[in-house]
N, C-alpha and C positions, 0 to 999 in steps of 0.2 A: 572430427575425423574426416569429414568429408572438406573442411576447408584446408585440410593438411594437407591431403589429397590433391586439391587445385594447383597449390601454393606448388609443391612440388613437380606436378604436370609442366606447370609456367616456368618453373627455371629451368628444366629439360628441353623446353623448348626453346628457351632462351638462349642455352649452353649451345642447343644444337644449331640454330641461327648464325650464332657471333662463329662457331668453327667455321662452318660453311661457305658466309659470306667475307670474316674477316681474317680466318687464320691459314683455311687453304688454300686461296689464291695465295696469300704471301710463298708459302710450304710451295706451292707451286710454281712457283718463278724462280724460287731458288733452288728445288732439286729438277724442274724439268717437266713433273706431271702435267695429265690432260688436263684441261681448262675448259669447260662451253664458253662462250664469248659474253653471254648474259650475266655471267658469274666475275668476268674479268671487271665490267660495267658498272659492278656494284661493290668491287673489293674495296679494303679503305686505303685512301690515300697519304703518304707517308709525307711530311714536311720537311724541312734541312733539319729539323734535332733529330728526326729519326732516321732520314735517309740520305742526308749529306746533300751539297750541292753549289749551288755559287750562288753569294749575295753580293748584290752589288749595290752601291749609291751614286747613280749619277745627275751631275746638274747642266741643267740646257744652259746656252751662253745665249742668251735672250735678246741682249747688247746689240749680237747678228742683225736679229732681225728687226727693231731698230736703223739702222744702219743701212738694210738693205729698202727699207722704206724711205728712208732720207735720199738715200743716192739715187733711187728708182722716182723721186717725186722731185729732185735738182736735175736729171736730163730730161724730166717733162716739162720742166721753166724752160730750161736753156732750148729745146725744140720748138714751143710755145714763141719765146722771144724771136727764135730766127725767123717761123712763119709770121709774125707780126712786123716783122724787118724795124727792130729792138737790136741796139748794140748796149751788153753791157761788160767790162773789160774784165771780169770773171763772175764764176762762178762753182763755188768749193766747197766741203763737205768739212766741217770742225768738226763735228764728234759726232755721236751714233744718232743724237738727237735732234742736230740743228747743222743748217747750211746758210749761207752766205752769197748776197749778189752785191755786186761791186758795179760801181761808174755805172747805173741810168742817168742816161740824159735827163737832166730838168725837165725841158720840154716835151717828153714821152712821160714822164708821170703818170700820167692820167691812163696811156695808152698800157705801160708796163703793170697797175692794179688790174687792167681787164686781165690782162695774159694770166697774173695769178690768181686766178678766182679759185682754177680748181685747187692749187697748192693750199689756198686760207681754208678749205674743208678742213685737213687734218691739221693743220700748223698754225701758228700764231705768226702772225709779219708786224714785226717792229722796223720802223723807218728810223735813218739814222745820217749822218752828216753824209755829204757828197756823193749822193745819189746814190747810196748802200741800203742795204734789206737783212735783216737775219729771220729767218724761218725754225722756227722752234716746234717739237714735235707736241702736239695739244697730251698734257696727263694721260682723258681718259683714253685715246687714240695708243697712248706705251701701253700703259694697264692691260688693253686689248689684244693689241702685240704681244706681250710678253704671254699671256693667258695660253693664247693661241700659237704659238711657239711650242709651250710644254706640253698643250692636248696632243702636235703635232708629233713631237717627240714621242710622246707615249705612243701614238700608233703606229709610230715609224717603228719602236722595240718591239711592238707585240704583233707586226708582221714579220721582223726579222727571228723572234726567237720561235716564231711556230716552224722556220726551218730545223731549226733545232729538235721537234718532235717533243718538247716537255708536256707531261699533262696535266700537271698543275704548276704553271706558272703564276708567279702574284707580279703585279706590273701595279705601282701608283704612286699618283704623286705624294710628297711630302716637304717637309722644310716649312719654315717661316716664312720666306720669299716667296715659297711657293714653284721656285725652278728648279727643284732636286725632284729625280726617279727613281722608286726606289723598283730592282727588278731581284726576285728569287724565283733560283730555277734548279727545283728538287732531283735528285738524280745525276746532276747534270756532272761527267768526270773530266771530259774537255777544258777545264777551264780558259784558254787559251783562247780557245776556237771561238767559245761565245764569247768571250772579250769581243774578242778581232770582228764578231755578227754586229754583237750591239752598241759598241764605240765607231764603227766605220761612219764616216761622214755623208748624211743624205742630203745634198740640196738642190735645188733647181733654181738660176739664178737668172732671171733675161734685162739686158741691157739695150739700149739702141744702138746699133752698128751700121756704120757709115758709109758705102760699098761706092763706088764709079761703076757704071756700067760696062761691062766685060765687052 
């Protein structure tokens, strides 16, 4: 008698618990009732199957930043070369990975390996007929890039979507490759709006610019 007793004490309290903390705050947001703020703290929170909202998959173009290491490490040759007083008759960007120097002199050889010292950290220099170079991005140096590309991405969303006000957002990476974000944002009836937040394009890009004195 007396464990029948407990047994049903414990689901009364139980019962009383789950209303309190899980069914009137909900009762309460949707007819209006008072709320203490302690209680709003602890309600449970609703996902997209229960409370709708926008999923989205998106994939970082990685490729970018690639690319922008390549072009950012060919106008450090080509500055490098002109303070070295190094003519070489170009110097060009083939693809996201690898860049290209054209016509050194034979006899600066020697002088044009000093100039790339710093380019050989992250690239590999293959030497090739009539004074040509190709610069190739070293694996682990993309691997890295790319890695740090979609960390960036992911913090660039989860500052943009706290404009948004969601409170439970899920922000993570996914995919195979590894460059897809996957962002759920419970609640959210905008869809538009957070598109246009979380797809807008963030980057900061510095080049060397070439000025005459005013």
């Amino acid at each position: 008698m007396q464990n029948l007793r407990w047994k049903i004490i414990t689901i009364l309290v139980v019962l009383i618990v789950f209303s309190t903390v899980g069914v009137y705050p909900m009762a309460a947001a949707r007819w209006g009732l008072p709320m203490p703020g302690w209680l709003q703290n602890q309600q449970i929170k609703l996902g997209l199957d229960l409370k709708g909202g926008v999923h989205l998959v998106l994939r970082v173009q990685t490729d970018d930043a690639l690319r922008i290491e390549t072009e950012s490490q060919s106008e450090r040759l080509r500055e490098a070369l002109r303070t070295a007083n190094i003519t070489a008759s170009s110097i060009a960007v083939s693809s996201p990975t690898e860049f290209k120097v054209e016509g050194v002199p034979s006899d600066r050889d020697a002088s044009f390996r000093d100039a790339a010292a710093e380019a050989d950290t992250n690239f590999n220099r293959l030497p090739g007929a009539a004074g040509s170079y190709t610069f190739t991005l070293k694996p682990n140096v993309q691997l890295a890039l790319r890695e740090e590309a979609v960390d960036q991405g992911r913090q660039t969303i989860e500052r943009r979507v706290n404009e948004l006000g969601v409170t439970e957002p899920s922000i993570a990476e996914q995919g195979a490759a590894g460059d897809q974000i996957l962002v759920q944002l419970p609640g959210i009836t905008d869809v538009n709006r957070a598109k246009e937040i979380i797809r807008s394009t963030g980057l900061l890009e510095l080049k060397i610019v070439e000025q005459t004195p005013s």
